[in-house]
N, C-alpha and C positions, 0 to 999 in steps of 0.2 A: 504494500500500500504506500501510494506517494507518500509526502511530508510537505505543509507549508514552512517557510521559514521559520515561525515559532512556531514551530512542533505539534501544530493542527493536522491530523490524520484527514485525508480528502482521499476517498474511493476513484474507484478507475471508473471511470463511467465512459467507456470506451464500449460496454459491452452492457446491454439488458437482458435480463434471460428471457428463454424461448416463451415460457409462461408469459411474459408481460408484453411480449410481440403478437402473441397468439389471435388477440382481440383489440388493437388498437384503434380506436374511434368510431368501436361499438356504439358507447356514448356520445360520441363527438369528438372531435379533437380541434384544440386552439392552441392558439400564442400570446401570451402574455410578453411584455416588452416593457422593462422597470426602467423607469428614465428618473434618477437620482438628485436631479436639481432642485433647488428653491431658492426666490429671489433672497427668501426671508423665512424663520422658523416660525412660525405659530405655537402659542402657547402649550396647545394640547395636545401636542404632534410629535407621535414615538416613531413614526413610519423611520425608512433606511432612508433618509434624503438629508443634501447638503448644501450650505449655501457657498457662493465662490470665494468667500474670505474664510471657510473652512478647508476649504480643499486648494487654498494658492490659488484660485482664478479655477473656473469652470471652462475645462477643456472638449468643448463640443463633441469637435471635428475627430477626435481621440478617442472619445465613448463612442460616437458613430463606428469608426474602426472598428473597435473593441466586439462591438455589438455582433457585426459579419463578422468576426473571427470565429465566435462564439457559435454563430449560426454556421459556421462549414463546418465545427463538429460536430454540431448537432445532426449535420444530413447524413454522417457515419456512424453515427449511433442511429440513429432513428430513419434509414435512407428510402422509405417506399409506405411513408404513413396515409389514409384516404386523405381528401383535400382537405383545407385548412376551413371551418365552419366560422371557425371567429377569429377579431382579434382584439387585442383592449394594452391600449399603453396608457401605461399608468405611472404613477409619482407618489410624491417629487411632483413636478410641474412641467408636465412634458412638452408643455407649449413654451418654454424657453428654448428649446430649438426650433432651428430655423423652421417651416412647413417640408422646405425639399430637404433637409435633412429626415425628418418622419419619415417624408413619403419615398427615401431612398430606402431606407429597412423595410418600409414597406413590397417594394418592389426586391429586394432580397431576400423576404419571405415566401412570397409570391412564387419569384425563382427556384427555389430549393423544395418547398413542398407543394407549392400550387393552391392557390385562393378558389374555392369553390365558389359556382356562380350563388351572386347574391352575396355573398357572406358578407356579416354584420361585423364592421371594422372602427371601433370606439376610439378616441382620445379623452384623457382628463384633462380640464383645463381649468387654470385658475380666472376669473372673469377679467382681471386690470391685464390680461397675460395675452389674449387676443382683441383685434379690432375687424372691421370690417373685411377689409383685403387679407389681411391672414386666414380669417374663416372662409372666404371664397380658394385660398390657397388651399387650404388643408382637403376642403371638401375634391378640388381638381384632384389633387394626389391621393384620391382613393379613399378618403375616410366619409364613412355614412351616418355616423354617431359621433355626438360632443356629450362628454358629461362634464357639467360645471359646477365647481365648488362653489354654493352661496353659504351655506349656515344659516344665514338670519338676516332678515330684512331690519333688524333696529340696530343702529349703530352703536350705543351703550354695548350690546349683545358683542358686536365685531369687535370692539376696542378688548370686552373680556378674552376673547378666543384668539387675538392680534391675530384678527385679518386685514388686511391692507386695501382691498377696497371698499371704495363707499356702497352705503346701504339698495342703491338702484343702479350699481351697476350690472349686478347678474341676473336678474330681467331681461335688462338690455340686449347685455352678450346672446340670452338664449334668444330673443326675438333677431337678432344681427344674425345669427345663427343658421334659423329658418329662412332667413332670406338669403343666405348666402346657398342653398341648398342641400343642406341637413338634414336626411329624412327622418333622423328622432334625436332629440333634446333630452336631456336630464338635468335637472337642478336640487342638490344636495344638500338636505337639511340637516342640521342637527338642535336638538333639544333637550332643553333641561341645565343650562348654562347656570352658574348660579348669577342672580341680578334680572335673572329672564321671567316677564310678568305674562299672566297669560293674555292681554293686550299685543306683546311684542310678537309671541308666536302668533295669533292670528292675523296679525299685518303681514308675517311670512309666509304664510299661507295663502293670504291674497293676492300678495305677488307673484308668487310660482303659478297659480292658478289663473290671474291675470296674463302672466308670459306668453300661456298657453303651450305650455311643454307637456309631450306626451309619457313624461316618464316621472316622476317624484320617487328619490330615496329619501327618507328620514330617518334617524338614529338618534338616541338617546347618548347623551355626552358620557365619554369613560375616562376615569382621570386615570392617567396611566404613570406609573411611578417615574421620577426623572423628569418629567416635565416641568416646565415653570409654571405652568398652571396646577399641578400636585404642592409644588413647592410653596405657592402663594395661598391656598387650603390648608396646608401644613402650619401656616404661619399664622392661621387666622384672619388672614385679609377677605375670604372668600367662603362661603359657608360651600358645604359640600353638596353634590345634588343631590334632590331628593325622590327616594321613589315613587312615593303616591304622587308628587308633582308629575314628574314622567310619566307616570300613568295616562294622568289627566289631557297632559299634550299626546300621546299616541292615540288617546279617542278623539281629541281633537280634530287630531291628523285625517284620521277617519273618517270622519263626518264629514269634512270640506272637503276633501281630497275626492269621496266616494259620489258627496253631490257634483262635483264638477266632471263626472264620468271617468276617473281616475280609480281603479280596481286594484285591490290587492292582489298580489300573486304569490309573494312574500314575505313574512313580517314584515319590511322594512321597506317593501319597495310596492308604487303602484304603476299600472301603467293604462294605456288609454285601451288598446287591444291588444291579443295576441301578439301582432308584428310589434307594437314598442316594446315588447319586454328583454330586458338586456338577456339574449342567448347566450353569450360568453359567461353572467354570471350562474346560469341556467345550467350552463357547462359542469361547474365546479359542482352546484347543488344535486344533480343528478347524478354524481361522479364518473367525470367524463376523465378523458386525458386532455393534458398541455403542458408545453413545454412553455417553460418561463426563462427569457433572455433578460443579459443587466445582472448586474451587481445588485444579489441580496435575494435574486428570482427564485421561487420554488419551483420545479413542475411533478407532475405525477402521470405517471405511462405503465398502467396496467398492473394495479398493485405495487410499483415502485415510484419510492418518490426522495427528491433532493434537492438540493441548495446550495445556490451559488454562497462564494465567498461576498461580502460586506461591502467592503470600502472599496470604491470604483478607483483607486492608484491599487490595491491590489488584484481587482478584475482586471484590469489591461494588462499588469505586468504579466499575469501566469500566461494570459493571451499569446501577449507577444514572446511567450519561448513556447508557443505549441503544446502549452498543460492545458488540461481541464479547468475552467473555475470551480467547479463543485466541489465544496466545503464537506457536505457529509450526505449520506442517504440512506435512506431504510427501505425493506422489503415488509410491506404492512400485513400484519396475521390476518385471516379469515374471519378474526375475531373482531379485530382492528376498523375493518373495512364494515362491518355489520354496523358497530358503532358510529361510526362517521355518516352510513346511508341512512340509519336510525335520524342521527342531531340533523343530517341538513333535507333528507326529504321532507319531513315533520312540518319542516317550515314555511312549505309549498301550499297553494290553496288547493292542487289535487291530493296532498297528504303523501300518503304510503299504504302499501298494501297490511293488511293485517297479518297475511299470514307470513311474513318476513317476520313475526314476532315469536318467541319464544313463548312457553306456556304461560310464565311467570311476566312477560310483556302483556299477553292477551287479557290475562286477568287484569293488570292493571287500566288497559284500554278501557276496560266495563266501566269501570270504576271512573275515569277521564270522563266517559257517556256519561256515567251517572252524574257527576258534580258538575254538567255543562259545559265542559271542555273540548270535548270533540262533536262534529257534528253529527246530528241521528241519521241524516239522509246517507248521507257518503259510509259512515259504518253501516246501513243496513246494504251498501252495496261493497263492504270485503273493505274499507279503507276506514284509515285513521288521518281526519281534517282536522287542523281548529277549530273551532268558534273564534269571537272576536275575544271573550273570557282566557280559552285558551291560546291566544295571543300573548296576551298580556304575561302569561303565565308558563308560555312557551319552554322553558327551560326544565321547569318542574318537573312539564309535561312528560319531554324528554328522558328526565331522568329515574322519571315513574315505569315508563316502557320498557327501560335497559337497566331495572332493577339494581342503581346504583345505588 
């Protein structure tokens, strides 16, 4: 087994067994593409990204390289997978590069495994991060989806989270969007901020719904340790957020999201119809395969999965002497894989089949019926749904099924 310089064990991923070749993109298969930049760190933000006075200046045109290195060994491990179903580049803030730099990985995706017609090809973007001509760029270079980072229409709300644009800009960006030729938006909430009234969330509501984007994710804020917004909770500046609050805002969510023809499909996300619904994230819930490019990317391919190395000076360097970046990998048990299909079907408004449940699951499901938590219709046909209770409660849910 190789060696990083300090003494990090990284697997040969030169070779997948026959087992995880067998069925590859049964489920689907995509490409994830981690683009590691940010102009600026936001408060609440553990993601792998960096800004150019952490890393000496942000070297584009060198991650781009990096990226196609990354992807030629990709096609020698992985060299005859079905077309590519999705793609989703994400951050970090991937619209600090150029558009032709995108839409060149793009087209070396493209190259190496082939873009199924149709397929649903996403960028994240931060809203201050595009204008008009860049969304008309992005859109010529192949991409059919924007999702934009808003959080919150009240600026009190942005100043807590340090986000750097004003409170009408991502509106804006999505409607700039649509017109540049977009055929699906998303605008990215999060809720439960502490200082956040529920005044402020319904003005963000209005605006997303105002936009007229066909896609809402919203999310309940996590204060994730290491953060300067953990740090300033810690300190007392900030009270911590609350759960019956978050409650209150996810029915919120609900309510206006579901009146403006905006359907749940997944806890967390609505969309207008079938065709808005993010497939690539659709990918991961149904457990599909994908390979994840960039520094810090996960993928999984047929029961095996791994991860690149972190810090994008040492992505390029193993690059550039023809090593693997993958940090580490696992081959997941049969046990493993139950568990995982158990947490992210669950979450789906088609649920999961029941009989995927052990004895000890089924009895719990009754039990889930009984206290309102699953629906009666979709259990009387073999599955276990939510209710909007069992939303809320989704975890429990989970953990009631898989008898932890």
């Amino acid at each position: 087994m190789a060696q990083l310089p300090d003494g990090e064990p990284v697997p040969d991923t030169g070779v997948l067994p026959e087992s995880a070749l067998a069925d590859v993109g049964g489920r689907g298969f995509g490409v994830y593409l981690h683009v590691p930049f940010c102009a600026s760190r936001c408060g609440y933000c553990d993601f792998n990204t960096y800004t150019a006075s952490e890393l000496g200046g942000a070297d584009t045109e060198g991650y781009v390289e990096a990226v196609l290195a990354e992807l030629s060994l990709a096609a020698k491990v992985l060299p005859a997978p079905p077309r590519v179903d999705t793609v989703f580049v994400g951050g970090g803030t991937p619209t600090l590069l150029k558009p032709a730099q995108l839409g060149r990985m793009l087209e070396a995706i493209d190259g190496t495994w082939g873009l199924a017609a149709g397929a649903e090809v996403t960028t994240e973007a931060n809203p201050e991060s595009v204008d008009p001509a860049s969304l008309r760029e992005l859109r010529a270079a192949g991409f059919t989806r924007i999702s934009l980072g808003m959080q919150s229409a009240a600026p009190g709300v942005l100043r807590i989270l340090d986000r750097k644009h004003t409170a009408g800009r991502a509106p804006a960006a999505a409607i700039e969007a649509r017109e540049a030729g977009f055929e699906h938006v998303n605008l990215d909430l999060i809720y439960g901020t502490p200082g956040e009234t529920e005044d402020d969330f319904a003005a963000s509501l209005a605006a997303v719904v105002g936009a007229g984007v066909d896609h809402v994710s919203a999310y309940a804020l996590i204060v994730e340790d290491g953060t300067r917004l953990s740090a300033r909770i810690r300190r007392g500046e900030l009270a911590s957020p609350d759960d019956d609050v978050a409650a209150d805002r996810y029915l919120a969510a609900e309510a206006a999201l579901s009146a403006a023809g905006l359907n749940w499909y997944e806890v967390s996300n609505w969309a207008a119809d079938e065709a808005a619904r993010c497939a690539h994230n659709l990918l991961y819930w149904r457990g599909g395969d994908w390979w994840g490019l960039g520094p810090g990317a996960h993928s999984h391919v047929g029961g095996v999965r791994w991860w690149n190395v972190k810090h994008p000076a040492r992505y390029a360097a193993r690059l550039a002497e023809g090593l693997s970046p993958g940090l580490g990998r696992e081959i997941l048990t049969s046990e493993q894989r139950h568990t995982e299909d158990v947490l992210l079907r669950l979450r789906l408004v088609e649920g999961l089949p029941l009989d995927v449940l052990d004895e000890a699951g089924r009895v719990a499901a009754r039990q889930a019926l009984a206290d309102g938590l699953l629906e009666p219709s979709a259990y009387a046909d073999g599955r276990a749904a939510l209710t909007l209770r069992g939303r809320l409660l989704a975890d429990a849910v989970v953990h009631s099924l898989l008898a932890w």
